[in-house]
C-alpha positions as CSV (number, residue, x, y, z in Angstrom):
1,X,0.0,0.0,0.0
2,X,1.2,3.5,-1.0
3,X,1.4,5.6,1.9
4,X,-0.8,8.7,-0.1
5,X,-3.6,5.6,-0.2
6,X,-2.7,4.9,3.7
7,X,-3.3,8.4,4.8
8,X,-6.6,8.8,3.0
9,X,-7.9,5.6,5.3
10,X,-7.0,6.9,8.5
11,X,-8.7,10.0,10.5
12,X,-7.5,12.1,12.3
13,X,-8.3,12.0,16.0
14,X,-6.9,13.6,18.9
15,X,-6.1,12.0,22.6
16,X,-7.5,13.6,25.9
17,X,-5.9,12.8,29.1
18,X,-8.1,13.6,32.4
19,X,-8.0,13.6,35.8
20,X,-10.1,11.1,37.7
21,X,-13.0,14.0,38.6
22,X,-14.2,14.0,42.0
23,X,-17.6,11.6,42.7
24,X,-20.4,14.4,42.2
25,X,-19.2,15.1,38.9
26,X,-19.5,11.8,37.7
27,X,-22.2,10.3,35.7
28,X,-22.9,6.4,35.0
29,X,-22.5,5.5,31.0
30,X,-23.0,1.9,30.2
31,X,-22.7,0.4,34.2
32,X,-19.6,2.5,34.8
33,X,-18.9,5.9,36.7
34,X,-17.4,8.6,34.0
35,X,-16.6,12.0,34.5
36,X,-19.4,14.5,33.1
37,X,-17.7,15.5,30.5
38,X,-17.1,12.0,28.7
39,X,-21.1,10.7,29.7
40,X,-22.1,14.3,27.5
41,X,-19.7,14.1,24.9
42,X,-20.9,10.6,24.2
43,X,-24.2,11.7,24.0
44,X,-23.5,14.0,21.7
45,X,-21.2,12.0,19.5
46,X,-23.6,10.4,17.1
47,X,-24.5,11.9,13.7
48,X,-26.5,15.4,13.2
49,X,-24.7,16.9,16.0
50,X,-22.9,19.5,14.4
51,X,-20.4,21.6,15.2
52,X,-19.3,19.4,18.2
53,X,-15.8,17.0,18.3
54,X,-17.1,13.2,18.2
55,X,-16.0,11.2,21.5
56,X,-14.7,8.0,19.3
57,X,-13.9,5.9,22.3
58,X,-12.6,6.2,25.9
59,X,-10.2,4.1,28.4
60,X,-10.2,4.0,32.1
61,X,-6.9,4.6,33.2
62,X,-5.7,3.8,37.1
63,X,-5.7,7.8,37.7
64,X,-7.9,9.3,35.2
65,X,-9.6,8.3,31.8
66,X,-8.5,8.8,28.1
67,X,-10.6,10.1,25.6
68,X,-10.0,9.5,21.6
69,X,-11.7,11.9,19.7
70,X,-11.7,12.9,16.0
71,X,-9.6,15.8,15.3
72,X,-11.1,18.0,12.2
73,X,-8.6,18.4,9.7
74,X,-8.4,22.5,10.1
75,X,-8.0,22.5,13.6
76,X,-5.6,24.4,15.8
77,X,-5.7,23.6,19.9
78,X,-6.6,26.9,21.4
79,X,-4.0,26.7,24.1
80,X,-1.5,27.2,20.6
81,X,-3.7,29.8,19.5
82,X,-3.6,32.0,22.1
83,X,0.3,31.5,22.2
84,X,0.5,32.6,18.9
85,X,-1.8,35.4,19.2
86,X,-1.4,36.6,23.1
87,X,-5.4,37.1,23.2
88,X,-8.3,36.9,21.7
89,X,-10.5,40.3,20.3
90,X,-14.5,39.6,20.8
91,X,-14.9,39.1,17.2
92,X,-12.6,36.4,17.2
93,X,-13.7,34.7,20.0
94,X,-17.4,35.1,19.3
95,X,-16.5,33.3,16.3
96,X,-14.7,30.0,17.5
97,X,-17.5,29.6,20.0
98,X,-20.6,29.5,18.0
């Protein structure tokens, strides 16, 4: 296999590590106690949901969970962007959170 051909079969996904949240902020998903976040992005995550990053999968780990999640292919973490930029005028930021 060509790796051009390669690249067009994989996505693009990004890897969250968290914390393990304390108790009240945890929801049960599936039999098992999640923090908020992952129980909400899940039910988010299926199609006609737009504008929101699909939870792909998730791993309990012994001090926190792991989140995979796609990555969109014009992305840029906005812990990077604000490097770059310093801040953030309202225009701007009214923008990237619609």
């Amino acid at each position: 296999m060509k790796r051009d051909d390669l690249t067009d079969t994989i996505s693009l996904f990004c890897l969250k590590i968290t914390c393990s949240p304390p108790v009240h902020s945890r929801k049960t998903h599936n039999g098992a106690l999640v923090p908020l976040e992952l129980a909400l992005l899940w039910m988010v995550s299926c199609p006609g949901f737009c504008g929101v990053v699909r939870l792909l999968d998730w791993f309990e780990l012994p001090d926190g969970f792991a989140l995979v999640m796609e990555r969109p292919q014009l992305s840029q973490d906005l812990w990077y962007l604000l490097a770059e930029r310093g801040f953030l005028t309202e225009p701007v930021a009214r923008g990237l959170f619609r």
